[in-house]
VOVEX-926643 format. One record per residue (C-alpha): x, z, y; residue in one letter. Coordinates in steps of 0.5 Angstrom, whole numbers, plus 500, padded with zeros to 3 digits. Each point is the difference from the previous one (the first is absolute). Layout:
N
X Z Y A
...
***
This chain:
475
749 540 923 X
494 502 502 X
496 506 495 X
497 496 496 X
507 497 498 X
503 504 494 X
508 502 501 X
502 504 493 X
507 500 498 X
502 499 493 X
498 493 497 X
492 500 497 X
498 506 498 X
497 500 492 X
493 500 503 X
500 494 503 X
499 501 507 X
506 497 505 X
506 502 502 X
505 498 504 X
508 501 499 X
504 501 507 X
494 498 503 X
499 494 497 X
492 500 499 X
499 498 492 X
493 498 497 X
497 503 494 X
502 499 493 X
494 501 497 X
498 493 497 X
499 500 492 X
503 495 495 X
491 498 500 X
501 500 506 X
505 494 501 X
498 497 495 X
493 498 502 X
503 499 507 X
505 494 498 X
493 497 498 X
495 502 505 X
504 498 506 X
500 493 497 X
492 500 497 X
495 499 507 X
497 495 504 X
507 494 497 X
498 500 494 X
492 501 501 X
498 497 506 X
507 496 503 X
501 496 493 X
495 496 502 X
503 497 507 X
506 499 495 X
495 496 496 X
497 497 504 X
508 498 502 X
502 498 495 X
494 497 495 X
502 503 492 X
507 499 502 X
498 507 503 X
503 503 493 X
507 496 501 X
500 504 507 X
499 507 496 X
504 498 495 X
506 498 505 X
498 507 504 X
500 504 494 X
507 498 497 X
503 501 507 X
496 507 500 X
503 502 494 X
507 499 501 X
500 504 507 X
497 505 497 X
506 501 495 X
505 499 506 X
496 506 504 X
500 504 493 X
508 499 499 X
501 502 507 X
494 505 501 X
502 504 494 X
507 501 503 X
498 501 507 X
493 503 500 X
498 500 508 X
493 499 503 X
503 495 504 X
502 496 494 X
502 493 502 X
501 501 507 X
506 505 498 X
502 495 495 X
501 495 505 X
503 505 504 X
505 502 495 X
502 493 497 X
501 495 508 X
499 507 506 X
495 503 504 X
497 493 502 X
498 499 494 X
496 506 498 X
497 500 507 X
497 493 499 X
498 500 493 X
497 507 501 X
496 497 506 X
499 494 497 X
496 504 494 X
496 504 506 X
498 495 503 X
496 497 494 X
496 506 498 X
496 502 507 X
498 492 498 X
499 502 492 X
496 506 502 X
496 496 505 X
498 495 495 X
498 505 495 X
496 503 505 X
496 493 501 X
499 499 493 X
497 507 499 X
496 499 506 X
497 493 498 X
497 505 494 X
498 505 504 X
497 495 505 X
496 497 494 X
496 506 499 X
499 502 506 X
500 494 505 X
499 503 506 X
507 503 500 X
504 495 503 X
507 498 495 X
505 504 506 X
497 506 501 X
499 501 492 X
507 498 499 X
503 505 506 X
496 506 497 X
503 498 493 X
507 500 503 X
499 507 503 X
497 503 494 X
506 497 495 X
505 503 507 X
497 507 497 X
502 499 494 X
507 499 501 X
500 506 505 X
498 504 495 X
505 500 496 X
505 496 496 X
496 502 493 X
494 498 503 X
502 493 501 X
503 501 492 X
494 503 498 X
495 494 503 X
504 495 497 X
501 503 493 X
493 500 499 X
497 493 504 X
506 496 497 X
496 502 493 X
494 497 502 X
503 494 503 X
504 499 493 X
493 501 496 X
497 494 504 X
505 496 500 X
501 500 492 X
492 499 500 X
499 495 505 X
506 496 496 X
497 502 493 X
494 497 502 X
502 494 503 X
504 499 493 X
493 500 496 X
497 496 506 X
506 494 499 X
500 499 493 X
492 500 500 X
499 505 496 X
495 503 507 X
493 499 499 X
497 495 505 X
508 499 502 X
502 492 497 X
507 501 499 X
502 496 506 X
508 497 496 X
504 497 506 X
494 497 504 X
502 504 506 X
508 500 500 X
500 492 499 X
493 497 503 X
501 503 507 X
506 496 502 X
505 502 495 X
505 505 498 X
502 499 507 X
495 498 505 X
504 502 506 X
507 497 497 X
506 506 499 X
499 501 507 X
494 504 499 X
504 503 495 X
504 502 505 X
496 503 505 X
496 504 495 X
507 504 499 X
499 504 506 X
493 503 498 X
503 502 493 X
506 503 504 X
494 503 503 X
497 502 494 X
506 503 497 X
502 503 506 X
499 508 498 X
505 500 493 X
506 503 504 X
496 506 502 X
502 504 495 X
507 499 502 X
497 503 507 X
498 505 497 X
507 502 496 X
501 505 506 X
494 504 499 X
500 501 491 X
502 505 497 X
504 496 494 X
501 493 504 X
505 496 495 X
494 502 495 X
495 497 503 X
503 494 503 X
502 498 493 X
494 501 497 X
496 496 506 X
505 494 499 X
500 499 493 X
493 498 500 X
499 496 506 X
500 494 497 X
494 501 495 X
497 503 506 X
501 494 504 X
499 495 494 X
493 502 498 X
497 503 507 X
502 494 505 X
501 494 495 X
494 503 496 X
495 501 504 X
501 494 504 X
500 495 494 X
494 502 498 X
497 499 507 X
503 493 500 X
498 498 493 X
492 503 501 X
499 496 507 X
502 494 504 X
506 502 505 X
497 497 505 X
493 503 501 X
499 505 506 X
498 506 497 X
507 500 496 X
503 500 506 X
496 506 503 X
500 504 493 X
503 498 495 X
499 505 496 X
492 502 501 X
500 491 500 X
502 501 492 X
495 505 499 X
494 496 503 X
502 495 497 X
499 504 493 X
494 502 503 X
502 507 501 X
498 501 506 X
498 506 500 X
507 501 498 X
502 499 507 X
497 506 502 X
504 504 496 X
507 495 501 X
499 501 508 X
500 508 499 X
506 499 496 X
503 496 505 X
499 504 505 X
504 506 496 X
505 495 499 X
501 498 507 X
499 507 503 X
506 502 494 X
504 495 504 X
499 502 506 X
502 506 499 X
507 498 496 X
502 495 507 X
498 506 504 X
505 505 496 X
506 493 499 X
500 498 507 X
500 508 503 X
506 502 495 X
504 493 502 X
499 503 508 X
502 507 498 X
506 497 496 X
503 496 506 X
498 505 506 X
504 505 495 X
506 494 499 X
499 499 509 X
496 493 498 X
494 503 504 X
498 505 505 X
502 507 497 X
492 503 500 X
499 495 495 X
503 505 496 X
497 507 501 X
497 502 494 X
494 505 500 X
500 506 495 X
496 496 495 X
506 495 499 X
497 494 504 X
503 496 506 X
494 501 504 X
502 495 505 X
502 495 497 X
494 500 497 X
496 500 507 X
505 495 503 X
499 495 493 X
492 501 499 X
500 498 508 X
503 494 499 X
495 499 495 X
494 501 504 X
504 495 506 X
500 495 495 X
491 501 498 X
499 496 508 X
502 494 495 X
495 501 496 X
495 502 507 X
503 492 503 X
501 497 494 X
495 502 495 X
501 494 495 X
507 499 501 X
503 506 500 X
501 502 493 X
503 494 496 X
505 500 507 X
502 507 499 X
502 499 492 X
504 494 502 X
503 503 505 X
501 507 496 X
502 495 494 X
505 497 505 X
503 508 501 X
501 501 492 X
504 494 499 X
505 502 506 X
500 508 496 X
502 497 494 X
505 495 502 X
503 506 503 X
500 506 493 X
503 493 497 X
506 499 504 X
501 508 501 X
500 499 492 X
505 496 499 X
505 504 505 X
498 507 497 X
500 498 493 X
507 496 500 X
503 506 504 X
497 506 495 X
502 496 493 X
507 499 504 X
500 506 501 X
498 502 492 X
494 502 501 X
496 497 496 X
492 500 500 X
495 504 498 X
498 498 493 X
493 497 501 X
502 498 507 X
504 495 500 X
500 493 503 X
500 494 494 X
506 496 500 X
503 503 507 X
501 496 505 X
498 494 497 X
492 502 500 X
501 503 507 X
503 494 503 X
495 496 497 X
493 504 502 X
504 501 507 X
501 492 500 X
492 499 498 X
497 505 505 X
505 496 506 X
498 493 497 X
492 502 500 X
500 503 507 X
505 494 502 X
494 495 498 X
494 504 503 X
504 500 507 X
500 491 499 X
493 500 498 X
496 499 506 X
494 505 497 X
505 506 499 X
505 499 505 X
496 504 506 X
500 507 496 X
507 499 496 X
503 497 506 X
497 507 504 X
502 504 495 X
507 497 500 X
501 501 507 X
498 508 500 X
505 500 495 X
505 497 505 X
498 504 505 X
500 507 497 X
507 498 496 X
503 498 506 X
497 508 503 X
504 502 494 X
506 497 502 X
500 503 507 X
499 507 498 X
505 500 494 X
506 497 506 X
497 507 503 X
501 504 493 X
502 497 495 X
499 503 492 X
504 499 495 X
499 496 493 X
500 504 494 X
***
């Protein structure tokens, strides 16, 4: 370990700072019970739902909403899976050492990687959406290199320390909410008509542009991979179990309210942008959020929407930069990846995973310079793509471990449970298997999800030459 690198023996001191026990480095366990609450929203709550949403509506139609729907029931019983297991086996590596410990070493090592790979895109995509913002002010700053500078400054926050990053969250995650909940609020005024200068608009806009499916269910099934998108960040929380102080706690309360939180957030939100302005329309598809407030005649509104945006996708940021590092970290400390990916400084953070990471972010800025109208709606589906494969992983690591514990006698944690095991788990495994099966047989999805498909192909097939070399056991 070099100096910056902390070495004490004994497990995590009461203060907060790392520790490491038999030489092991170990992150800091300084995250609050707020602090995971807010974090199980905030990695969720950025440029997916405020600027991605409109490529899945322009995917889609107002089908858009069956999408989010199909999305938000998937969502919501992962994160129960997770929560059953995360309580009972708290780690920063989360479901890569739940693969590992339900089908071996290959396992942990492809899901784990799996999971890497899609937040460097994630990171790159917020990192664009906030720079359009900034270059809207400020035009003569080019989008890349606005977007290289918000990459650096969200890298010193997490190297700062690991209560930074909780303390960031915290309080822009409370502005993202608040805005959310006006805008929704707003918009219910606005579609019963009881907004001055606003007729109510009744079902013109879901109906007269082509119907409920103007792209048939095909469309439907396309708009899933940006909803993966979208919903991708809730299983931070579970992340980030390795570094709070009362784990069991925190995940448990986060869980118990995902399904409120994704009900009124995504489908929402994105129901009123459907009923106020027709799918189809340009400014919908840029930004359907400041498109809606436009069309209120709040304009001026947008300025102050922007500003929130950009704390919103700056607070994204910040959660991929922290998830995508502590996954790195917990496969270089499980053998997965290169050992200096888990050297940990002395403020707790592993700060060469989170260089490696945001390098690969800055890398991946040259399609935004090459292909500066493409770049972003290629990104989410490719990303979008990377979620499916992630959750059909936690779904399967379910079914073994969960079957292995209540033989064993060990019942769940109360509140953390899966509903009507295995039965719920074979199903939503089931419907993630279908749906990804159906974009690989669409021509205007198959690119990404076949290319998703063969990384995972690849890394697996990695996974397997190593556990030849050092097998694990399964727990």
């Amino acid at each position: 370990m070099s100096d910056a690198d902390t070495k004490v023996e004994g497990g995590s001191r009461t203060d907060g700072s790392p520790a490491a026990t038999g030489g092991t480095p170990q992150l800091a366990q300084s995250l609050l019970s707020r602090h995971m609450t807010m974090i199980s929203i905030g990695g969720a709550v950025g440029a997916g739902l405020f600027v991605g949403s409109g490529v899945s509506i322009q995917q889609a139609g107002p089908g858009v909403l069956i999408a989010y729907a199909i999305t938000a029931a998937i969502v919501i019983a992962v994160m129960r899976m997770l929560a059953e297991m995360s309580v009972t086996r708290p780690d920063t590596g989360a479901f890569a050492v739940y693969g590992r410990l339900a089908f071996g070493r290959w396992a942990g090592f492809a899901s784990g990687w799996i999971y890497w790979v899609g937040w460097p895109l994630g990171l790159c995509i917020e990192a664009i959406a906030a720079a359009r913002i900034v270059n809207g002010w400020l035009p003569a700053l080019p989008v890349w290199l606005v977007a290289l500078v918000l990459v650096a400054l969200m890298v010193g926050v997490n190297l700062a320390s690991v209560r930074a990053y909780g303390e960031m969250e915290f309080w822009v995650v409370w502005l993202k909410v608040a805005v959310i909940a006006l805008f929704i609020g707003v918009g219910i005024v606005a579609v019963a008509g009881l907004l001055p200068g606003t007729p109510a608009p009744g079902t013109s806009n879901l109906l007269d542009h082509g119907g409920l499916l103007p792209m048939g269910f095909s469309g439907v099934v396309i708009a899933t991979s940006g909803a993966m998108f979208s919903f991708s960040g809730t299983e931070i929380v579970t992340i980030a179990a390795g570094e709070a102080q009362d784990a069991a706690a925190a995940i448990r309360k986060s869980t118990r309210t995902i399904l409120w939180r994704v009900t009124v957030f995504y489908l929402g939100s994105l129901a009123v942008v459907v009923m106020l302005l027709p799918w189809d329309s340009a400014a919908v598809g840029e930004s359907p959020f400041a498109a809606t407030l436009s069309h209120l005649g709040m304009g001026n509104a947008s300025t102050v929407l922007n500003i929130v945006l950009f704390a919103a996708m700056l607070s994204t940021m910040n959660s991929q930069v922290y998830a995508s590092s502590r996954m790195l970290f917990a496969l270089a400390r499980d053998g997965d990846a290169p050992s200096f990916f888990a050297r940990v400084s002395r403020r707790g953070a592993p700060h060469t995973a989170i260089l490696f990471t945001a390098s690969l972010a800055a890398l991946c800025l040259l399609l935004q310079v090459f292909h500066p109208t493409t770049a972003f709606s290629r990104l989410v589906d490719i990303t979008g793509d990377t979620v499916y494969v992630t959750w059909i992983g936690i779904a399967a690591a379910h079914l073994v471990l969960g079957r292995h514990d209540r033989s064993d006698g060990r019942q769940p944690v109360p509140g953390t449970g899966v509903w009507l095991f295995p039965a719920l788990t074979w199903v939503t495994l089931a419907a993630l298997l279908g749906l990804y099966s159906v974009m690989i047989v669409l021509e205007e999805s198959r690119t990404d999800a076949v290319l998703a498909l063969a990384l995972t192909v690849v890394v697996s097939l990695i996974g397997l030459w190593l556990q030849r070399k050092r097998p694990t056991p399964s727990n």
